[in-house]
N, C-alpha and C positions, 0 to 999 in steps of 0.2 A: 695802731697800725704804723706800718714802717713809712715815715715823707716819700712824696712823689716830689720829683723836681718837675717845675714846668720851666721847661728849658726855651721854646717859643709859645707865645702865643700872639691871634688877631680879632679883630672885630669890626664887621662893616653893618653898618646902620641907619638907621635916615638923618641918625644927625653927624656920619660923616663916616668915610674909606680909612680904614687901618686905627693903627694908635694914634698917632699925631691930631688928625680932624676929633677924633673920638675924646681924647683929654682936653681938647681945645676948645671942645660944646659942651664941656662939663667945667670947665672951668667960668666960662664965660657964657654960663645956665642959656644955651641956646637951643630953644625945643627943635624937635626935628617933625611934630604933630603938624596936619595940613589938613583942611578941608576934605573930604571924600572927595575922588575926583578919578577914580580905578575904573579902568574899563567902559563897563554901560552900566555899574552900581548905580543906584539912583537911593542912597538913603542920605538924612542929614546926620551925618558921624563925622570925627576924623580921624586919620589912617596916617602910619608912616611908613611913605614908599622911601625905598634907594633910588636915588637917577639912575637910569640909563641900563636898567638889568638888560633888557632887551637890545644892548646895542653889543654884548657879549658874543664872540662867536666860540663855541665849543671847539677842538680842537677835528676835524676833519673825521678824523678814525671812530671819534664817538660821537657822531650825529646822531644817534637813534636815545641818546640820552638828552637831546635836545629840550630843555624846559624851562620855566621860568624859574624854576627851583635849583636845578645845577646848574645853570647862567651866575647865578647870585652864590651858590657854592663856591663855583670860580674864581668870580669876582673877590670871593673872600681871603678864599688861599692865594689867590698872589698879591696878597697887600701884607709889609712889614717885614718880607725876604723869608714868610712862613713859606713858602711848598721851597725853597732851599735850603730850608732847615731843616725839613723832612727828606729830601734828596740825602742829606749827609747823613742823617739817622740812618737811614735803608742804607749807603753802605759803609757806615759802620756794624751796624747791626743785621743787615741779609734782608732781603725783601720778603722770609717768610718770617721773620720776624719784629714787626712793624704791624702792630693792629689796625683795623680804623674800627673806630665807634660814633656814629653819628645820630641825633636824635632829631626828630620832626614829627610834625603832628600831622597834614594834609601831604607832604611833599609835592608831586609836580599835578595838583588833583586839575590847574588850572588848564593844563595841555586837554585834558579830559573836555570840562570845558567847553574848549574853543572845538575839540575832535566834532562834537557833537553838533556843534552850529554849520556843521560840514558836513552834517549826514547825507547819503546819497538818499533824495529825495523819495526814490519809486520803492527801493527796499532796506532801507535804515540804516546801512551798515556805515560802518563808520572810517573814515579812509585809511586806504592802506598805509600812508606815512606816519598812523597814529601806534606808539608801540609803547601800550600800557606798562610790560613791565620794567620798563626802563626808564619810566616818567612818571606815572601814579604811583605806580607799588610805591609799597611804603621805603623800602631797601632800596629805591633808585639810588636815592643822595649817596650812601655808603659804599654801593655797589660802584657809584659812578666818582667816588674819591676815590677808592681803591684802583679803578684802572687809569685813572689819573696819574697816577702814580709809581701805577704798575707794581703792585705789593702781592702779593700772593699770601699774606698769611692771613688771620681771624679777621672777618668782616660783618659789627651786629649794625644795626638801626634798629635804634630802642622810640618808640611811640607810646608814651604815658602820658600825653597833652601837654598838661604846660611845665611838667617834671621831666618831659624826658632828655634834656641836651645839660642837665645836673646829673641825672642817673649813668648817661655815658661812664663821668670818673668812675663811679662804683664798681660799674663793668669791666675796665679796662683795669683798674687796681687789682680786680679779683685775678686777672689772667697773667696779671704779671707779677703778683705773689706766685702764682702757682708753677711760673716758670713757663707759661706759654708764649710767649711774646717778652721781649725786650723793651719795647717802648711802644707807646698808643698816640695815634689820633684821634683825639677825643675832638667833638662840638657837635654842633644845631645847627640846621639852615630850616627854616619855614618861611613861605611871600605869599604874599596876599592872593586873595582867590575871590571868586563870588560865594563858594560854598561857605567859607569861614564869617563872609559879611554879613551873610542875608543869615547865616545859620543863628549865629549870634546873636542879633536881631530879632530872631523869631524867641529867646531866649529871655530877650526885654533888657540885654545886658549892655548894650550899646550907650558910649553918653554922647549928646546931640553937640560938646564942647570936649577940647580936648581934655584929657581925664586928670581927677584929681585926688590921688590916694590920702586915704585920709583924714581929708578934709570932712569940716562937716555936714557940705551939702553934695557929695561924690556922691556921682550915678550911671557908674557904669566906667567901659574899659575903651581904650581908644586900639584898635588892631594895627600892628606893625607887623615887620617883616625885616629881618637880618641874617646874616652868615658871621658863624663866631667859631674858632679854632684855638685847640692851645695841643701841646706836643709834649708827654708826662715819659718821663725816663727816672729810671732809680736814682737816688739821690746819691752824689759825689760824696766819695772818703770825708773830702775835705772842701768842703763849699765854700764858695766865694761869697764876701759879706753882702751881694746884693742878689743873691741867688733867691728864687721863690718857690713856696713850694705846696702840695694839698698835704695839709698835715690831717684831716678829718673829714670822714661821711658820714651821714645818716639818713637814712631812710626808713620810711613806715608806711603802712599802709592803713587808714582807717575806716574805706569802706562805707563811710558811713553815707555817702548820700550820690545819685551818677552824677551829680552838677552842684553841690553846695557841699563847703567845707563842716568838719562834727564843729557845732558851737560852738563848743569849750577851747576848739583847736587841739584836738586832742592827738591827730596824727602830727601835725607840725610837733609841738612839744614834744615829742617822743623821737622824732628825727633829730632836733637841735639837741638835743642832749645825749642822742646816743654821738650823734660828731662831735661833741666836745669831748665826751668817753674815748673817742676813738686818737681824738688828738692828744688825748692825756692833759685836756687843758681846763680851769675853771670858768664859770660866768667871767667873773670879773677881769677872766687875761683877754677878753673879747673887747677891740677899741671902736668898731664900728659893724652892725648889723645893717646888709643890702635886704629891705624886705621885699618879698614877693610882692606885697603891694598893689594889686588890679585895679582898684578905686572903685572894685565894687562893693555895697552895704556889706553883706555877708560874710567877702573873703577878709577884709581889712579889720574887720570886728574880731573875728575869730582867729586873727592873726594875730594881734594886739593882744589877746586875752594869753598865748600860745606864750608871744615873747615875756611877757609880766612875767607869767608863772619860771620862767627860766633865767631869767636876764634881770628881775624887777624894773623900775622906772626910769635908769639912769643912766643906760647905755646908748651914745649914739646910733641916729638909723634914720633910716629913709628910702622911700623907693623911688628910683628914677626910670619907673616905666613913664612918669609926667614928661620923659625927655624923647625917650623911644617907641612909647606905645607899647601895648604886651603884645610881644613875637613870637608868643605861641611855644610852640618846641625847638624854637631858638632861644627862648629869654633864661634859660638856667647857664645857657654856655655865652650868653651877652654880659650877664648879670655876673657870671664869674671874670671875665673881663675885667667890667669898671673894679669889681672888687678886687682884683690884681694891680690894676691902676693905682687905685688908693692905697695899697700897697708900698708902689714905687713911688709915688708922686707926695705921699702924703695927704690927701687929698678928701675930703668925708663931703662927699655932692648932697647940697640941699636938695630937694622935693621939689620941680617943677608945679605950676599951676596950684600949688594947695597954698588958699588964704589963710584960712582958721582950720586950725588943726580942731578933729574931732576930742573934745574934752572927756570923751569915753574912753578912748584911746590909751591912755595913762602911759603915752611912751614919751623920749626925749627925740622928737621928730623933727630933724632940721630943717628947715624954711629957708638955711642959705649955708653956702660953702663951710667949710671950718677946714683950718691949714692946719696939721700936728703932725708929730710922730705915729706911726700906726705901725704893731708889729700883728698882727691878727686879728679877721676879716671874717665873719660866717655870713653866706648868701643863701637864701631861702628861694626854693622852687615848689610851690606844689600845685597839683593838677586836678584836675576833675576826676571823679571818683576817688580821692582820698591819697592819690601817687605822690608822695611828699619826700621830697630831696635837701636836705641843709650841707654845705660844702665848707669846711675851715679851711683857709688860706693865712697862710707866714711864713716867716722866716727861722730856717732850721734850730733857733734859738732865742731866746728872748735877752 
């Protein structure tokens, strides 16, 4: 595939607003995990909230997209001079030429929620100020960047669970080969809810400590919530030596189970190697693997068996949902972040919370920071029912 230049990108999360707070909690392994303490949840889990989502006011003209989900969208795009970097794309490039693509798994399911503890007692209904399609539907988020914006061209919201704000790039790559758009907004926003806690939990997925990918005694996933953006424009003639860029996709589908990853990892493996095909790169030009990581038994097993089979034993990795908690249908567009980070910064983040690495495992699973050169980055996203996303990130040349 032809490079996509990522010309801006951002990231807000519990363990901090934009890049700055964000390298700063990776640098100096500061978890953003906390006690459950959401709402009127009442389980012993923990979660990582953003401060202050609720203290966002929407811009006036779009109060009917009011939610805790485009709050934290918001919140997203104006941190790091992103929604002015998209101001200058649109007019460079026309306002119908300027995609958004944004993925989430629940979007604003929480305004539902609360709509409902508001039901008009004598006949159900639920108040007039509650307007589903601009807060639950799954297309709020996209719908409600886009008038943000004020963009008038292609607008998806991709929902494949925990793959879908990795799937975005593939969408957006597809439309700008084909000459529909100029440049994308690509990311993920999902926040926490009661439905995703208590769902989960009915799931048995939940761990009672913040979570600890594999480790050998991980049991289960800690739930977060982030808004993550980045802004993909055709790569320049002539690129600047620190320009960055999506050199590779893959995607697969394997189907094999609606809530547990094939064994073998057999749709992962099949994504990571068709994005190294795509980037025209080998295993071994890959300097560090961001894995999916959940720190559940199953997913981390089956991940691990996925990276051997492609990477063998000797490639750094690590997952730092131990830092951010899995964000659901945000964590492929967070996960591509830090993996940008590392990037720029040099930077390879050890694994929060994991003591002993699971000896099954047979990866090179860092436990603590490592400073290098890194010219190329693959981050793994895959989702329930088998929606499997692997993303290469580098620099236009080695």
């Amino acid at each position: 595939m032809n490079p996509l230049l990522i010309s801006h990108f951002t990231a807000t999360s519990s363990i901090g607003r934009g890049l700055d707070e964000t390298l700063a909690a990776l640098r100096q392994r500061t978890p953003g995990l906390k006690p459950c303490d959401f709402d009127t949840v009442d389980l012993s889990t923990f979660i990582g909230e953003v401060a202050d989502v609720d203290d966002v006011a929407l811009p006036a003209e779009m109060k009917d997209f009011d939610c805790r989900n485009n709050r934290l969208a918001q919140l997203g795009l104006e941190q790091d001079g992103f929604a002015e970097a998209v101001r200058t794309a649109i007019e460079r490039y026309g306002d119908d030429r300027v995609g958004v693509f944004v993925g989430t798994s629940t979007s604003g399911i929480l305004e539902t929620e609360l709509a409902y503890r508001r039901r008009d007692p004598e006949t159900g209904a639920l108040p007039a100020d509650f307007h589903y399609s601009k807060t639950q539907n799954t297309f709020s988020v996209a719908d409600f960047t886009r008038h943000y914006f004020g963009l008038h061209g292609p607008a998806v919201a991709i929902s494949s669970a925990c793959s879908s704000s990795a799937k975005v790039f593939g969408s957006a790559r597809r439309m700008i080969e084909a000459g529909l758009i100029d440049a994308a907004v690509v990311g993920g926003v999902d926040t926490l809810c009661l439905t995703t806690l208590y769902g989960f939990n009915s799931l048995q997925l939940l761990s009672t400590q913040a979570c600890r990918p594999f480790d050998a005694a991980r049991d289960g996933i800690s739930i977060g919530e982030a808004a993550a953006f980045a802004l993909l424009e055709r790569a320049p003639q002539h690129p600047e030596p620190d320009d960055l860029f999506l050199l590779g996709i893959g995607e697969s589908s394997d189907a094999y189970h609606m809530s547990s990853p094939h064994p073998e990892g057999l749709g992962a493996r099949i994504a990571m190697e068709q994005a190294l095909t795509t980037a025209g790169l080998a295993p071994s030009d890959i300097d560090y693997i961001n894995l999916h990581g959940t720190a559940t038994p199953s997913n981390d097993t089956a991940e691990s068996k996925a990276v051997r089979a492609v990477f063998g034993t000797a490639t750094p990795c690590s997952s730092t949902k131990g830092a951010t908690g899995h964000t659901l249908g945000a964590a492929g567009g967070v996960e591509a972040v830090i993996s940008l980070l590392a990037l720029r910064h040099g930077l390879l983040p050890g694994g929060l919370n994991t003591t002993q690495i699971d000896p099954e495992a047979g990866l090179n699973y860092l436990l603590e920071n490592r400073e290098q050169p890194v010219a190329s980055v693959i981050s793994n996203s895959f989702g329930f029912g088998g929606t499997n996303c692997s993303l290469i990130f580098g620099r236009a040349a080695r």
